[in-house]
C-alpha positions as CSV (number, residue, x, y, z in Angstrom):
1,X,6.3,69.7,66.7
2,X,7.8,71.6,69.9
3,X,9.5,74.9,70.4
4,X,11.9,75.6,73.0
5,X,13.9,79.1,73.8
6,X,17.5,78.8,73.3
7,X,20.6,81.5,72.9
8,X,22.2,82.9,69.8
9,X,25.7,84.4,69.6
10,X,24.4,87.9,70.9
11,X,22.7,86.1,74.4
12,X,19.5,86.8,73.4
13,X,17.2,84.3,73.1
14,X,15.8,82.9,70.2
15,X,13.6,79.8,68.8
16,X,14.3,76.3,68.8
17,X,12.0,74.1,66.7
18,X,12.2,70.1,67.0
19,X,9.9,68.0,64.8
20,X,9.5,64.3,65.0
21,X,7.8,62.6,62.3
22,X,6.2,58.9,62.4
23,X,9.0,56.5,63.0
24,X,10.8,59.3,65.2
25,X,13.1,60.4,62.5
26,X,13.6,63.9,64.3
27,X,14.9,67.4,62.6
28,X,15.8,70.6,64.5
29,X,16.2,73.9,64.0
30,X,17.4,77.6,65.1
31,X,15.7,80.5,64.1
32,X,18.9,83.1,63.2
33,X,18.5,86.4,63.9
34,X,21.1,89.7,62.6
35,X,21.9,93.1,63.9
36,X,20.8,94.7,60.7
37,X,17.7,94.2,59.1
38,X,15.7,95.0,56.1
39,X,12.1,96.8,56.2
40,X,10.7,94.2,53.9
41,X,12.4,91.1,56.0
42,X,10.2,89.0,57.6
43,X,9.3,90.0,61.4
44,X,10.4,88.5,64.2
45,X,7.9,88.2,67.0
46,X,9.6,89.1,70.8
47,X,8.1,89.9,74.1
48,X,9.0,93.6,74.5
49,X,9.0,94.2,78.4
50,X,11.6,94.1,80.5
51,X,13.2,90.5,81.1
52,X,15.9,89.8,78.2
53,X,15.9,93.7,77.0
54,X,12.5,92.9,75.6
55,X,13.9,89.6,73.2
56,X,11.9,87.3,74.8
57,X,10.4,84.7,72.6
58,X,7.2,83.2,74.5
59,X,5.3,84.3,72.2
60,X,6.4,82.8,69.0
61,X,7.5,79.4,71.2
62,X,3.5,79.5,72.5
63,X,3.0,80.0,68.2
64,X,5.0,77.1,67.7
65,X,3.6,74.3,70.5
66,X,0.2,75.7,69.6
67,X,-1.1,76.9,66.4
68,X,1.7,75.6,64.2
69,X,2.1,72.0,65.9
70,X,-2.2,71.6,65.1
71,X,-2.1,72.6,61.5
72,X,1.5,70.6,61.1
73,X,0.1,67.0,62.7
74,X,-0.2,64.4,59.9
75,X,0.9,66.4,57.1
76,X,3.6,64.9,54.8
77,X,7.0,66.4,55.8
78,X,8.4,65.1,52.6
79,X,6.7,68.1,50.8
80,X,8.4,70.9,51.8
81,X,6.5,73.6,49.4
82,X,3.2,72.2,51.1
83,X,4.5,73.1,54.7
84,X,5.7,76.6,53.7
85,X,2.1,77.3,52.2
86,X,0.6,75.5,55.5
87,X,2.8,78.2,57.7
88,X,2.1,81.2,55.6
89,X,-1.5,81.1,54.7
90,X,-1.9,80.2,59.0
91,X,-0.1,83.2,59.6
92,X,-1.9,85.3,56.9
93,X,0.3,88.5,57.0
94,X,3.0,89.7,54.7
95,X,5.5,90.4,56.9
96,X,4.9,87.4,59.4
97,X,4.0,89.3,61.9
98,X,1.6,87.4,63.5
99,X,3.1,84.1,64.2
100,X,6.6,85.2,63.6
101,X,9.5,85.1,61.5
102,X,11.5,83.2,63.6
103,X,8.9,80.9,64.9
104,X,8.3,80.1,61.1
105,X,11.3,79.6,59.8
106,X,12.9,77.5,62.6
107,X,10.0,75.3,62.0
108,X,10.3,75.4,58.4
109,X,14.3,74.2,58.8
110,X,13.0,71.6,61.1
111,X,11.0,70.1,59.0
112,X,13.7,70.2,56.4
113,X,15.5,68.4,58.7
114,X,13.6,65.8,60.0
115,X,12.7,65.0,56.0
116,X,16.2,64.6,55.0
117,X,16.7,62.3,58.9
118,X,13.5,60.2,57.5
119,X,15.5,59.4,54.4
120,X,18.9,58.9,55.9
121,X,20.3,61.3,53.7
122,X,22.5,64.7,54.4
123,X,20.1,67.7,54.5
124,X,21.5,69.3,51.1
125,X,20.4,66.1,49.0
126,X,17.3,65.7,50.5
127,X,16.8,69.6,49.1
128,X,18.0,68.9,45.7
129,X,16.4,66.0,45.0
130,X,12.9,67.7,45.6
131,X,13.9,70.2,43.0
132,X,13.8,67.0,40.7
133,X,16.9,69.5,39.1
134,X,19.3,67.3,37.1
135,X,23.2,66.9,37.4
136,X,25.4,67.3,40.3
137,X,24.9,70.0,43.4
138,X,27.5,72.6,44.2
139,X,28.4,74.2,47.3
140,X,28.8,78.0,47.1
141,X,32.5,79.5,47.8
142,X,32.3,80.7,51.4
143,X,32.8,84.6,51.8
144,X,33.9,84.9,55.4
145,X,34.2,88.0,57.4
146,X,38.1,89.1,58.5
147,X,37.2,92.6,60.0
148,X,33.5,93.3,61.2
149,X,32.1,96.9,61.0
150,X,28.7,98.6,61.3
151,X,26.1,96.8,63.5
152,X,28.6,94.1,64.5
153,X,31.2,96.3,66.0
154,X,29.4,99.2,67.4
155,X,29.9,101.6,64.1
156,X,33.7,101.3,64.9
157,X,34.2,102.2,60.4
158,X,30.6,102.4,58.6
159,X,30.9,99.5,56.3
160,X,29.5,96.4,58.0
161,X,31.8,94.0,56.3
162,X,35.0,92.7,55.2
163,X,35.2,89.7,54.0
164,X,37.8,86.9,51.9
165,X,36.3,84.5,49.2
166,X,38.7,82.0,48.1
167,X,38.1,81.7,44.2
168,X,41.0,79.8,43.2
169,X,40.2,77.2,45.4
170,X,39.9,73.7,43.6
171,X,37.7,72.4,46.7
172,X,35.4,74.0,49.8
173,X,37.6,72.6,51.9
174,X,40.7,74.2,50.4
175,X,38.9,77.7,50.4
176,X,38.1,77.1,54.7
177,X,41.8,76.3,54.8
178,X,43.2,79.8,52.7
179,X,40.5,81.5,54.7
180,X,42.2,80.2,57.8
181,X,45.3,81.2,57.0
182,X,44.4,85.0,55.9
183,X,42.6,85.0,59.5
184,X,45.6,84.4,60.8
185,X,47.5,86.7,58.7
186,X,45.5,89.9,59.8
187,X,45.6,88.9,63.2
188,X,49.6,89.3,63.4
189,X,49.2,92.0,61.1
190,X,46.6,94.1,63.7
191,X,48.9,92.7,66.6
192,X,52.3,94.1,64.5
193,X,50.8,97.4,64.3
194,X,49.1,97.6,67.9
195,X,45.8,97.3,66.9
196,X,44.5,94.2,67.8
197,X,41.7,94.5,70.3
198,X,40.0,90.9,70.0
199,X,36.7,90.4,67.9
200,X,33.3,92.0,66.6
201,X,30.2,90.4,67.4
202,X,30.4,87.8,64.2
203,X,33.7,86.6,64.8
204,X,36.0,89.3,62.6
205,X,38.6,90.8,63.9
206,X,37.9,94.4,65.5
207,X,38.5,97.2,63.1
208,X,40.7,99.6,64.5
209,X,41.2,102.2,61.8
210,X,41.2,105.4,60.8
211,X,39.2,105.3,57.8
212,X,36.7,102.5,55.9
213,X,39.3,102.1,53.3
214,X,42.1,101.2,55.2
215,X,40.8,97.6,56.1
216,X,41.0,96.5,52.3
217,X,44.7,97.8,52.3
218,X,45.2,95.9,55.4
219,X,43.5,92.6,53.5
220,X,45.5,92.7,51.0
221,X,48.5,92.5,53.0
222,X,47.2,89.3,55.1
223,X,46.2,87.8,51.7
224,X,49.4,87.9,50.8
225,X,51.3,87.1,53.6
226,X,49.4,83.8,53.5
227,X,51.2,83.0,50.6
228,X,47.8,83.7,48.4
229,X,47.8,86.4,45.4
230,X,45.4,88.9,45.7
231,X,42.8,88.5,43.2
232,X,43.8,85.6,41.2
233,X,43.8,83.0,44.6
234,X,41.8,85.3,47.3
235,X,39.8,87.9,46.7
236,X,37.5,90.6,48.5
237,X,33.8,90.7,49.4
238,X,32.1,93.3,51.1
239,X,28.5,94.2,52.7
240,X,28.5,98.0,53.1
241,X,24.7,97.3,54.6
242,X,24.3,101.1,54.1
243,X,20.7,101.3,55.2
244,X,22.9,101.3,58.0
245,X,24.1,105.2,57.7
246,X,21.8,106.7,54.7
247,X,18.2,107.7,54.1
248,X,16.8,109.2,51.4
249,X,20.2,109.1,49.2
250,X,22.3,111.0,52.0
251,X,25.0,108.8,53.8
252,X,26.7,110.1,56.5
253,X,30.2,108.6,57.2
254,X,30.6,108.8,60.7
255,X,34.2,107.7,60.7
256,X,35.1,109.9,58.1
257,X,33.0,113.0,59.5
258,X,31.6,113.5,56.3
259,X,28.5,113.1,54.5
260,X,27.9,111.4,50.5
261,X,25.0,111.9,48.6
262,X,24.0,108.5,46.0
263,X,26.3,109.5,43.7
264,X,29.2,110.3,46.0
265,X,28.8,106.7,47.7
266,X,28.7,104.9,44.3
267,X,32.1,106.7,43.7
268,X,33.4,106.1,46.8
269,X,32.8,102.0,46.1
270,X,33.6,102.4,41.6
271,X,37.0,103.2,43.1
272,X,37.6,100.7,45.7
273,X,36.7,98.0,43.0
274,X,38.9,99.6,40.6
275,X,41.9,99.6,42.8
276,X,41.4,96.3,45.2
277,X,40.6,92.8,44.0
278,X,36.9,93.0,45.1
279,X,34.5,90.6,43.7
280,X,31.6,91.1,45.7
281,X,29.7,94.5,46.8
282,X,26.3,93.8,48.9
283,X,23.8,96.4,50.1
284,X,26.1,99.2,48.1
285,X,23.2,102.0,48.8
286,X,20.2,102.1,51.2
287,X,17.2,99.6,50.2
288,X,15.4,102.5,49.2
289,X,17.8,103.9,47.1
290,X,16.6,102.9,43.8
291,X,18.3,105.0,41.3
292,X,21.4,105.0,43.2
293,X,21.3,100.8,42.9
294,X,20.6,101.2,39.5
295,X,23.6,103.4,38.1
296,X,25.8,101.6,40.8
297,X,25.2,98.0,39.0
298,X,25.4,99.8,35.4
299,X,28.6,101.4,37.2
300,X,30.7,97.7,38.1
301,X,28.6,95.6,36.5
């Protein structure tokens, strides 16, 4: 088991993990790392300092190559529940804090890997045949961001978000294909009206607008000048991530100068689901916004 610092889509780095078993079947591994995060994630160890902004990772790669490589030699990478107890109870803290997030679960994934490489078999059957779970695997539709908002575009509108999900695909191929084709939709839309200025930092279009409702209009339009109905072929999924803009149930709209209170929010997002063919709502109020979740999911169901 080694560790070596690598680059993610940000440039900052982050942890590579590469595990060779006996045999030299080999599995590697990238620890991912968002722009928004939860309090009860799991924590990333980094450097702090001054060299890479404070990411550095020579901490959890000296984690890796040393502490994690020790208790990992000779120990059966076929069971994966086994390794994950191994890593856990070595770091011995509930948020991971010690050895690190990312040092853990690139290791984790490697192993993964290198299990499924041992067996000559695709990484997704090697997983569900340890789960002993009978009948065939499915993929999950792919929900795939159009315009990014939030943390990935500098708080340009507050909702994080926008994103297609083909459900009237037959196939997950057919879904990447109608996905494609809604991509390239909004992008002459955008470029029609004079506001395409290139991408967020996940790959969505940059969301030019003048309020957080007007990208859904603006889906709905490249939906359907894809040839796709709204809804019945292609429909919307969104991650308002509003930890983002609210504590303690008040939620300040920064594009909309205005501020929501729980309810107000859970209106705001009753409505949009009422009106546009949304399917999906994640992170609707701020983690620690437990009543607010609560009439919210009694709200839409």
């Amino acid at each position: 088991t080694r560790a070596r610092r690598v680059w993610d889509s940000r440039g900052r780095p982050t942890v590579e993990v590469e595990v060779t078993l006996n045999y030299n079947a080999q599995g590697r591994a990238i620890a991912p790392a968002g722009a928004s995060t939860g309090t009860g994630e799991a924590v990333e160890v980094r450097d702090g300092g001054e060299a890479f902004g404070g990411f550095g990772v020579e901490g959890a790669l000296a984690a890796v190559n040393g502490e994690i490589a020790r208790a990992l030699k000779g120990r059966d990478a076929a069971d994966q529940d086994a390794i994950d107890k191994i890593l856990i109870d070595l770091d011995g803290t509930a948020d991971k804090s010690r050895l690190g997030g990312n040092a853990m679960i690139a290791t984790s994934l490697a192993v993964a890997h290198a299990a499924a490489a041992a067996r000559k078999v695709p990484l997704w059957r090697s997983l569900h045949d340890q789960e002993n779970t009978p009948g065939p695997a499915f993929l999950p539709l792919p929900e795939i961001q159009i315009f990014g908002g939030g943390a990935h575009a500098g708080s340009r509108v507050d909702v994080q978000d926008y994103m297609v999900t083909a459900v009237g695909a037959e196939t997950f191929a057919q879904a990447l294909e109608w996905t494609a084709d809604v991509y390239r939709a909004a992008t002459r839309l955008m470029k029609e009206a004079g506001r395409l200025h290139g991408v967020a930092d996940e790959g969505g279009l940059w969301p030019d607008f003048d309020d957080n409702e007007q990208p859904l209009d603006m889906l709905v339009r490249a939906i359907e000048a894809a040839g796709l109905k709204p809804g019945r072929d292609m429909a919307i999924s969104l991650d308002i991530a509003a930890s983002q803009f609210g504590v303690k149930g008040r939620y300040q709209l920064a594009r909309e100068e205005r501020t929501l209170d729980s309810d107000g929010l859970t209106g705001m997002l009753v409505d949009w689901v009422e009106r546009y063919p949304i399917v999906a709502v994640e992170d609707p109020l701020s983690e620690g916004d437990k009543e607010g979740m609560i009439r919210f999911t009694w709200a839409v169901g």
